[in-house]
C-alpha positions as CSV (number, residue, x, y, z in Angstrom):
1,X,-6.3,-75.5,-77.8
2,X,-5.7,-73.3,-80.9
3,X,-8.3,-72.4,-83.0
4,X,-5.9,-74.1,-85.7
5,X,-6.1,-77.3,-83.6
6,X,-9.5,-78.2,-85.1
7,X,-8.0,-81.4,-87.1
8,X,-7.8,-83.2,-83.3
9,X,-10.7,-82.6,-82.0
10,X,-12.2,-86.0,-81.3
11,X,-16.0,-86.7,-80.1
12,X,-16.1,-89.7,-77.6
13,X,-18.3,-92.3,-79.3
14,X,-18.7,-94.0,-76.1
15,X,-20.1,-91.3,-74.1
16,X,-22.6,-91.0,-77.1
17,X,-23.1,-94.0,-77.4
18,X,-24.2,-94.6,-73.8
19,X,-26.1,-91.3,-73.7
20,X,-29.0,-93.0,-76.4
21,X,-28.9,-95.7,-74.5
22,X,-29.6,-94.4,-71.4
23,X,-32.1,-91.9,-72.9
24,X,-33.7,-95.1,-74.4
25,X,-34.7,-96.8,-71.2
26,X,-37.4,-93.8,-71.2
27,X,-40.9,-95.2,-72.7
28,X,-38.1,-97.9,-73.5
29,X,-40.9,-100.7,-74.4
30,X,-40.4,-104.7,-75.0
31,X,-39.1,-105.1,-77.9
32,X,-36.2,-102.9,-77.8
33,X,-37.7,-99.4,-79.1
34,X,-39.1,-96.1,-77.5
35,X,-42.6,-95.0,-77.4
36,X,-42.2,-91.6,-75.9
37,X,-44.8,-89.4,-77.7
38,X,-44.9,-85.6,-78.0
39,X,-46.1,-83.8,-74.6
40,X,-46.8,-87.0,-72.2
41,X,-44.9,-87.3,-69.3
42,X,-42.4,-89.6,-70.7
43,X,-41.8,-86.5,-73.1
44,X,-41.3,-84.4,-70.0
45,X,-38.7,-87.0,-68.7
46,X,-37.0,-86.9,-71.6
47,X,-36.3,-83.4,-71.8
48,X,-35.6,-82.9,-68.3
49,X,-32.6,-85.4,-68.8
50,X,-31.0,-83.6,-71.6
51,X,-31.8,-79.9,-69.8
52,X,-29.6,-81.7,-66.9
53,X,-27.1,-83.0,-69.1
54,X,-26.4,-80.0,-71.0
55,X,-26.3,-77.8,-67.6
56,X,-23.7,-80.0,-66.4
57,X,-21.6,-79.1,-69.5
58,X,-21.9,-75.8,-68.7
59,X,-24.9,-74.8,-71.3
60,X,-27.3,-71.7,-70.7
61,X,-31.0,-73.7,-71.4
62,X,-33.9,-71.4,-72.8
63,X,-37.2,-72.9,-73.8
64,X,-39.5,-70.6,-76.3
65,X,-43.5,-70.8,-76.6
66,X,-43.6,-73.7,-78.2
67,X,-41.3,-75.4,-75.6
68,X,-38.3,-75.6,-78.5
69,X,-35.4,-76.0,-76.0
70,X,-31.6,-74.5,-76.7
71,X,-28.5,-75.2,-74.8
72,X,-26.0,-72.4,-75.4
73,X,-22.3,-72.8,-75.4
74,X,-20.4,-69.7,-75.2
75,X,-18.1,-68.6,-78.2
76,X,-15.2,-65.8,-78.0
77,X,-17.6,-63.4,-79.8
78,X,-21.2,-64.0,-78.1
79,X,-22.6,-61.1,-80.3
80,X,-22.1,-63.5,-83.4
81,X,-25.3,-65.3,-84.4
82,X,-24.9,-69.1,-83.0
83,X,-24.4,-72.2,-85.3
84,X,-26.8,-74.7,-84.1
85,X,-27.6,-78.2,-84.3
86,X,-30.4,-80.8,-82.9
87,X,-33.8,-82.5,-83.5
88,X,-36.0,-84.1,-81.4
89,X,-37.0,-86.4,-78.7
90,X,-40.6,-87.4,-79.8
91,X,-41.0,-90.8,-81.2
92,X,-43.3,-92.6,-82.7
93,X,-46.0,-94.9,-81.1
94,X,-44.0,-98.0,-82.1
95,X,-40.4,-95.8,-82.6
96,X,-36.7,-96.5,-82.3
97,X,-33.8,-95.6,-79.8
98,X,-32.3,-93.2,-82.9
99,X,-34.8,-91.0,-84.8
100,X,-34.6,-87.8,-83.6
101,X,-32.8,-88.8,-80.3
102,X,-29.4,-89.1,-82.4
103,X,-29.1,-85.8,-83.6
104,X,-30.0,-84.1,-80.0
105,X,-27.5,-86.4,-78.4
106,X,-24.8,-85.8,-81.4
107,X,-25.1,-82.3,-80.4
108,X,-24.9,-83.1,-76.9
109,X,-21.3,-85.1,-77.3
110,X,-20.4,-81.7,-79.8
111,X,-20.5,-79.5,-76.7
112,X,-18.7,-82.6,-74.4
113,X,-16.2,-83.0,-76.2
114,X,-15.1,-79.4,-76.9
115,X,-14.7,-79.0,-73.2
116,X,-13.4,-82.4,-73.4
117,X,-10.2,-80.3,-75.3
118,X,-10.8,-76.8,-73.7
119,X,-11.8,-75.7,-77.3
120,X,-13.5,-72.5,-77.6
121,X,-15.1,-71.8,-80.7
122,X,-15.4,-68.0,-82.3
123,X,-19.5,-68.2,-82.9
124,X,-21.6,-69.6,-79.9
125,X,-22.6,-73.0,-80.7
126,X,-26.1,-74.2,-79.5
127,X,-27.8,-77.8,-79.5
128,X,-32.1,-77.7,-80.1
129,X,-34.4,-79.9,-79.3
130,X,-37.9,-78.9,-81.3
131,X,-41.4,-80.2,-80.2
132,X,-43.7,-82.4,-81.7
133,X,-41.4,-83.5,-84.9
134,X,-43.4,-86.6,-85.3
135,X,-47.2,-85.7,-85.7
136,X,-48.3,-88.8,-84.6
137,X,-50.3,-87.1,-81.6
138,X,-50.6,-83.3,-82.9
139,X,-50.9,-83.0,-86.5
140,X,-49.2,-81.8,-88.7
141,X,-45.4,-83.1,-88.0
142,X,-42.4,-80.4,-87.5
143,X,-45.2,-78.5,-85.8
144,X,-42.6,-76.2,-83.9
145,X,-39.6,-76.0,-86.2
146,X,-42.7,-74.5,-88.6
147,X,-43.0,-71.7,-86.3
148,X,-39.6,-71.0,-85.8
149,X,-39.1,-71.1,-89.3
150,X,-42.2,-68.6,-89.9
151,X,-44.0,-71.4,-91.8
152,X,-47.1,-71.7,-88.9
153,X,-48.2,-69.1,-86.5
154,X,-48.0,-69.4,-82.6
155,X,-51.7,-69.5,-82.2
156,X,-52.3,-72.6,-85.3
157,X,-49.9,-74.4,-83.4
158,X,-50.9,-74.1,-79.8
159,X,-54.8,-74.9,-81.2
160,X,-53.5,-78.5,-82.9
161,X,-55.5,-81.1,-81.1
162,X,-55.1,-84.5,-80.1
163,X,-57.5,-87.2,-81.0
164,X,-59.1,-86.4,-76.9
165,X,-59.2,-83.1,-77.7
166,X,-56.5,-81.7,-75.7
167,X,-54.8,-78.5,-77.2
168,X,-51.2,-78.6,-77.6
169,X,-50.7,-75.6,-75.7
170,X,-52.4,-77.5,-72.8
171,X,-50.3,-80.1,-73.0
172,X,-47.1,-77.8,-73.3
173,X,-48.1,-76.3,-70.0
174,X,-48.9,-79.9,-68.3
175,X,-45.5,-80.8,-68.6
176,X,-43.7,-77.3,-67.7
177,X,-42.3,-76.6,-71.2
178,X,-44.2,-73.7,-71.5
179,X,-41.4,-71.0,-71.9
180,X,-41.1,-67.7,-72.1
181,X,-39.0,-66.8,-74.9
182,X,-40.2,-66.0,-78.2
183,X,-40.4,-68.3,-81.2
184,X,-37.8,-67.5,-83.7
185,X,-37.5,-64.4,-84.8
186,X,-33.1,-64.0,-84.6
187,X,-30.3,-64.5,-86.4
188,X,-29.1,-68.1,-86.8
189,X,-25.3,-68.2,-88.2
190,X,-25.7,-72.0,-89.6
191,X,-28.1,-75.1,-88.6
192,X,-26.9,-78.5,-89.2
193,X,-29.0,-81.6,-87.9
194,X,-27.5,-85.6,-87.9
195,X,-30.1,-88.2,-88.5
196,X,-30.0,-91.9,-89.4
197,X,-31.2,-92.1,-93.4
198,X,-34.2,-94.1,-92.8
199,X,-33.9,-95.9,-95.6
200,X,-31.5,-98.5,-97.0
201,X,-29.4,-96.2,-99.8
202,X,-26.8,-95.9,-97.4
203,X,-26.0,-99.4,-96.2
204,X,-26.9,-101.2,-99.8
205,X,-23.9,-98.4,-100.9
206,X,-21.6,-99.4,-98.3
207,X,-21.7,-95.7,-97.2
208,X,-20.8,-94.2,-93.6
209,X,-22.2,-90.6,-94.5
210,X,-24.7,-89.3,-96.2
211,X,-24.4,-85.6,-97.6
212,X,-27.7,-84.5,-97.8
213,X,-28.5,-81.9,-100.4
214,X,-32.5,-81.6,-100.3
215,X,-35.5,-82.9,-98.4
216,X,-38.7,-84.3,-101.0
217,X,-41.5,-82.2,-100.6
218,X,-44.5,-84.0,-99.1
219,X,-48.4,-83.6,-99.1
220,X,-50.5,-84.3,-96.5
221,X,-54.3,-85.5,-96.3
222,X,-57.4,-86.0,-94.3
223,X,-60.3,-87.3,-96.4
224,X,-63.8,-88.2,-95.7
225,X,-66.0,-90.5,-97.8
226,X,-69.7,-90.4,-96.5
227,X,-71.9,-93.1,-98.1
228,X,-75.1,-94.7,-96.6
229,X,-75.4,-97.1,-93.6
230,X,-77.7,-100.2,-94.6
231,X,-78.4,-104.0,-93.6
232,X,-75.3,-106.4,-94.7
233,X,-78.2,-109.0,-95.9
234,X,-80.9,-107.5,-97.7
235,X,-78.9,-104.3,-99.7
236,X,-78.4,-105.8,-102.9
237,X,-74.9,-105.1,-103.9
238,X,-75.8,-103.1,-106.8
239,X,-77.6,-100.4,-104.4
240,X,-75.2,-100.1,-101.9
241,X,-73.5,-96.9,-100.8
242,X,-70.3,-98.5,-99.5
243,X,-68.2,-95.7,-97.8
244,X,-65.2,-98.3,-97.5
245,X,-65.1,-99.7,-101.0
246,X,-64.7,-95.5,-102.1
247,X,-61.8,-95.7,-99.4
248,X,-60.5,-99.1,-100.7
249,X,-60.2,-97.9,-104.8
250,X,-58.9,-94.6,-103.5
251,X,-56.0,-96.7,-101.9
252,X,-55.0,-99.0,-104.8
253,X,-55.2,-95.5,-107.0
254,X,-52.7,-93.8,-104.3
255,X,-50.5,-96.6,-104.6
256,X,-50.9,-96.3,-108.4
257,X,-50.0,-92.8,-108.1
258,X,-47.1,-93.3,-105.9
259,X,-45.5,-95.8,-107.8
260,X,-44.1,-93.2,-110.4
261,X,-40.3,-92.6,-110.5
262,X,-39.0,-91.1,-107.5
263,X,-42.9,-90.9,-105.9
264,X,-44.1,-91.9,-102.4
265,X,-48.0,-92.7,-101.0
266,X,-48.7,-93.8,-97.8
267,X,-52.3,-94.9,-96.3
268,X,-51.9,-94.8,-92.8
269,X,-54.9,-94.3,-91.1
270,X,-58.1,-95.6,-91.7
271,X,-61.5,-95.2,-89.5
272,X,-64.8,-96.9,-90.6
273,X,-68.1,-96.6,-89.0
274,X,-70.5,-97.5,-87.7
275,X,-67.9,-100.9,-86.9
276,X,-70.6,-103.4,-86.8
277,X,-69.7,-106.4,-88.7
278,X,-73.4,-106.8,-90.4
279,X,-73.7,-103.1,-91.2
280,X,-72.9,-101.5,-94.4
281,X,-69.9,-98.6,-93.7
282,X,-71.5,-95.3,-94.1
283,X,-68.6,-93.2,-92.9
284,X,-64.8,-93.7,-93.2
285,X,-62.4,-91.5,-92.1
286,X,-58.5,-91.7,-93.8
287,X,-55.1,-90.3,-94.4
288,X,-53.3,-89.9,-97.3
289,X,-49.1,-89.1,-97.7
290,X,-47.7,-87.8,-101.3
291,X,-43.8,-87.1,-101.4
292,X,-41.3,-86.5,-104.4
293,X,-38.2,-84.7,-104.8
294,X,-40.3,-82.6,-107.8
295,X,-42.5,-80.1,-106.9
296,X,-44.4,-80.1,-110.1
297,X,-44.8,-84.1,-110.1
298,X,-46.3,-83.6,-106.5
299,X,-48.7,-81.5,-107.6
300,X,-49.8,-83.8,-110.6
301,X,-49.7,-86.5,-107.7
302,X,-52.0,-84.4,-106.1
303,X,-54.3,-83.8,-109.3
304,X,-54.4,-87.7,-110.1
305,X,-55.7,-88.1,-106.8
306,X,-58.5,-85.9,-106.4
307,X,-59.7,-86.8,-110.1
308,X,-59.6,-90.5,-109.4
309,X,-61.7,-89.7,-105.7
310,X,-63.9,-87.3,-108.1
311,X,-64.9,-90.7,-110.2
312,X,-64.4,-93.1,-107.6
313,X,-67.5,-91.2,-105.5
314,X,-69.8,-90.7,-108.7
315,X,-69.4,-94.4,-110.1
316,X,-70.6,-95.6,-106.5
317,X,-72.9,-92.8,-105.2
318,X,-71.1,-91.1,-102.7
319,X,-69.3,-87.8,-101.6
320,X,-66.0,-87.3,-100.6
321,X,-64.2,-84.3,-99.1
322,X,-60.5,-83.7,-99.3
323,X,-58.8,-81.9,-96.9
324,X,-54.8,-80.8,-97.4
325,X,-53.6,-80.5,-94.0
326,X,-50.3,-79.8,-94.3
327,X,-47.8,-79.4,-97.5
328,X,-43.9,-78.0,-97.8
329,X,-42.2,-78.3,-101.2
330,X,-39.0,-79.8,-101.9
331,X,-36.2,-78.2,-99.6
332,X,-32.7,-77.3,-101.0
333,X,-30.1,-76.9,-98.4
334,X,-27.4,-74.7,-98.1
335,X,-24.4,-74.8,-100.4
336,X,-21.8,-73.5,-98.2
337,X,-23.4,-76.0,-94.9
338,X,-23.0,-78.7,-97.8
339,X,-20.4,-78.4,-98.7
340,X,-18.8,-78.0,-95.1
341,X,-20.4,-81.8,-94.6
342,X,-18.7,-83.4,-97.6
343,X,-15.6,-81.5,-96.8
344,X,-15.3,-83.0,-93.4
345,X,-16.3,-86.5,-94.3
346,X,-13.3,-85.9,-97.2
347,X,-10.8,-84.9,-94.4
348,X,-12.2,-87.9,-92.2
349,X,-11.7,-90.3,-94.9
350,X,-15.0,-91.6,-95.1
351,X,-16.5,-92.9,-97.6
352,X,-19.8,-90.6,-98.5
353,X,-22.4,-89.6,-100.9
354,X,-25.2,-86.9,-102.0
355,X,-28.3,-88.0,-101.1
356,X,-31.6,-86.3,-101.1
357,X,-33.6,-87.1,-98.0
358,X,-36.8,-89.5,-98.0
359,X,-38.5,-88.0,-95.0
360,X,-39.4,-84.4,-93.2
361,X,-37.2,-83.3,-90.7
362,X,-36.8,-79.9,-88.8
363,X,-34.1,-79.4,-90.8
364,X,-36.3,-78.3,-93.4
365,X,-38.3,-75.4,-91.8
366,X,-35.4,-74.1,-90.0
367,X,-33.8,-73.8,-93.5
368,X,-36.3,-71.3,-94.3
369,X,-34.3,-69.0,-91.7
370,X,-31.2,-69.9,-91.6
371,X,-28.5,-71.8,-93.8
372,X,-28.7,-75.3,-92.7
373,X,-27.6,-78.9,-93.8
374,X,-27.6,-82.6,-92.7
375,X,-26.0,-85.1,-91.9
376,X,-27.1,-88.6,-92.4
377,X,-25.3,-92.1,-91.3
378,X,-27.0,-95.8,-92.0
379,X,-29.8,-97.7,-90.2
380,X,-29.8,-101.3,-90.6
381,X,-31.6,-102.6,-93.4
382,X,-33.1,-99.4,-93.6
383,X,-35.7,-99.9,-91.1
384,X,-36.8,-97.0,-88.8
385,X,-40.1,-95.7,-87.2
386,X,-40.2,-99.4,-85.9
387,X,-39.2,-100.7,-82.5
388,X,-36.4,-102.9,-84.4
389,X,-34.7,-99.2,-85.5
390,X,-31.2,-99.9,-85.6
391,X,-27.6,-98.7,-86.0
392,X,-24.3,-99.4,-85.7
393,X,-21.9,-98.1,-83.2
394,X,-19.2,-96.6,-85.2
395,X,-21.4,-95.0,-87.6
396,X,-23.2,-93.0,-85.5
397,X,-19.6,-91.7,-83.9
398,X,-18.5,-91.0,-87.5
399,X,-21.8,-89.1,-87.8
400,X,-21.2,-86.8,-85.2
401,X,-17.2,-86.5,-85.5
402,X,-18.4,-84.7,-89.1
403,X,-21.1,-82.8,-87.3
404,X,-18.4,-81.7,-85.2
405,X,-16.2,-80.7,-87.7
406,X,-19.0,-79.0,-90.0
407,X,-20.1,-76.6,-87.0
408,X,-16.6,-75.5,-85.7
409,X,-15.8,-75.3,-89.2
410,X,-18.5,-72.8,-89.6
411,X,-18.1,-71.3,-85.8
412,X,-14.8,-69.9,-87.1
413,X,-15.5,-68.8,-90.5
């Protein structure tokens, strides 16, 4: 096929289709999702399907120090940088069949079909699947897109811990994803990752594609509130150095906080000790999540927050200690990937729309290197990190048809 021929290229939304399916059935669990989290085995399993997959299609597979894996595709002109695509295969303890796994696979069915029509593109195209996206068992999230992307170092990220104490890197080298290529570090013609919304915009606006424009920037926390242990009966309630109640006010002023225009806060972990159900909490351990699209209102988010845990701990005789763990600002995408998206869904006829993206994705340290955009298609009733996760068949094809487009598109220019 001509490299004018691009108009009839068509992706086989079967063959994807089937693909996250069959990827599914891996930590598939009872009620219909995926619990496959970062570096277990079921990881390992994971990976090693979509390494066989893509060597079948004829991909070159490298994996870097982080275990970031890239399928290459050849182009006509190998010396130009590639224009890539993917995200990840981690889920979430309780996750669905199409976080993550979508846009890997959506790559996948890229490369397919182009063989499918004997296409060759100018640029080599290659399809990325980055480690630990989710956080859930190595904080922070996006851990190895942040390296690639210059944001964390290879040492910080091989040190994150799980809540046994095992390193990442040890983990990385349980499962034989310890490679020997360096992190980052090249030229990267264009990125471009497809990803259900994750939220309900889409499907309340009757809208097959989301063209999104910028990621919200997001704050992370781990705080302690230390009080004093004492006896459930005799501590008046007057003298009591309730570690949870600092937690509990902390959480109703988060959710105050959050509740601006635009704003997000999330409590979603919470550890109290000693756990005995007569003893006064002394020690409670929690997590805090800020997000907006502004980076100024985050940080007055994050100055609301530390001056209401400031009072909250002097009006009730305890201390507190704040710990960031992790913060990227709001992330613009590229112009020119952009508009290659809304271009293609124009083309395609479907109906689209600008969106700004709720939630992290690699997306948004790989930007930091390279021009990049997404692509986002509807989830049902917006539900996702949750077993229920859901999408519909022709949207995710449409999804992936526009990837296609958007990368050739860019492979040629």
């Amino acid at each position: 096929m001509s490299k004018q021929d691009v108009s009839n290229l068509k992706i086989n939304g079967d063959r994807l289709w089937d693909s996250l399916m069959e990827l599914a059935t891996i930590g598939g669990t009872e009620k219909g999702g995926v619990c496959r989290i970062a570096l277990t085995d079921l990881d390992r399993q994971g990976r090693d399907l979509f390494v066989r997959w893509c060597k079948e299609a004829g991909c070159e597979i490298r994996v870097d120090k982080v275990g970031n894996i890239f399928a290459r595709r050849p182009g006509r002109d190998n010396t130009k940088p590639p224009i890539m695509t993917g995200s990840h295969l981690d889920t979430q303890p309780t996750g669905g069949k199409f976080d993550g796994c979508y846009g890997v696979m959506a790559g996948l069915e890229v490369i397919r079909a182009l063989n499918d029509h004997g296409y060759e593109t100018e640029a080599p195209l290659e399809v990325s699947v980055w480690t630990n996206e989710e956080g859930c068992r190595f904080a922070p999230a996006m851990t190895a897109s942040g390296v690639f992307g210059g944001v964390f170092t290879l040492d910080y990220a091989l040190s994150r811990t799980d809540p046994d104490g095992v390193t990442f890197g040890e983990a990385l080298k349980q499962i034989g994803y310890d490679g020997p290529e360096a992190v980052g570090g090249r030229p990267v013609g264009a990125f471009f990752e497809a990803h259900i919304e994750q939220g309900p915009i889409l499907e309340r606006e009757d809208r097959t594609i989301g063209v999104v424009t910028a990621a919200q920037g997001q704050r992370w926390y781990e705080i302690q509130w230390t009080g004093m242990e004492s006896h459930a009966g005799t501590t008046p309630m007057e003298g009591r150095r309730d570690a949870l109640l600092g937690a509990a006010l902390l959480i109703a002023e988060a959710r105050k906080i959050g509740a601006r225009p635009n704003g997000r806060s999330t409590v979603g972990v919470i550890e109290s000790k000693p756990q005995s159900r007569n003893t006064i909490p002394g020690r409670v351990f929690m997590t805090l999540d800020f997000r907006h699209p502004d980076d100024a209102e985050l940080t007055r988010m994050d100055a609301e927050m530390r001056a209401a845990a400031a009072r909250i701990a002097s009006e009730h005789g305890l201390e507190v200690k704040i710990e960031q763990i992790w913060y990227f600002p709001p992330t613009p995408f590229d112009a020119k990937c952009v508009a290659a998206v809304r271009a293609a869904a124009e083309k395609a006829g479907l109906p689209h729309m600008d969106i700004v993206s709720g939630a992290g994705h690699d997306a948004c340290y790989v930007a930091k290197v390279a021009p990049t955009g997404m692509i986002f298609v509807p989830c049902k009733d917006g539900i996702s990190h949750n077993e229920i996760e859901d999408a519909r068949k022709d949207d995710i094809a449409a999804g992936c048809q526009i990837l296609l487009q958007a990368m050739v598109e860019r492979a040629n220019a």
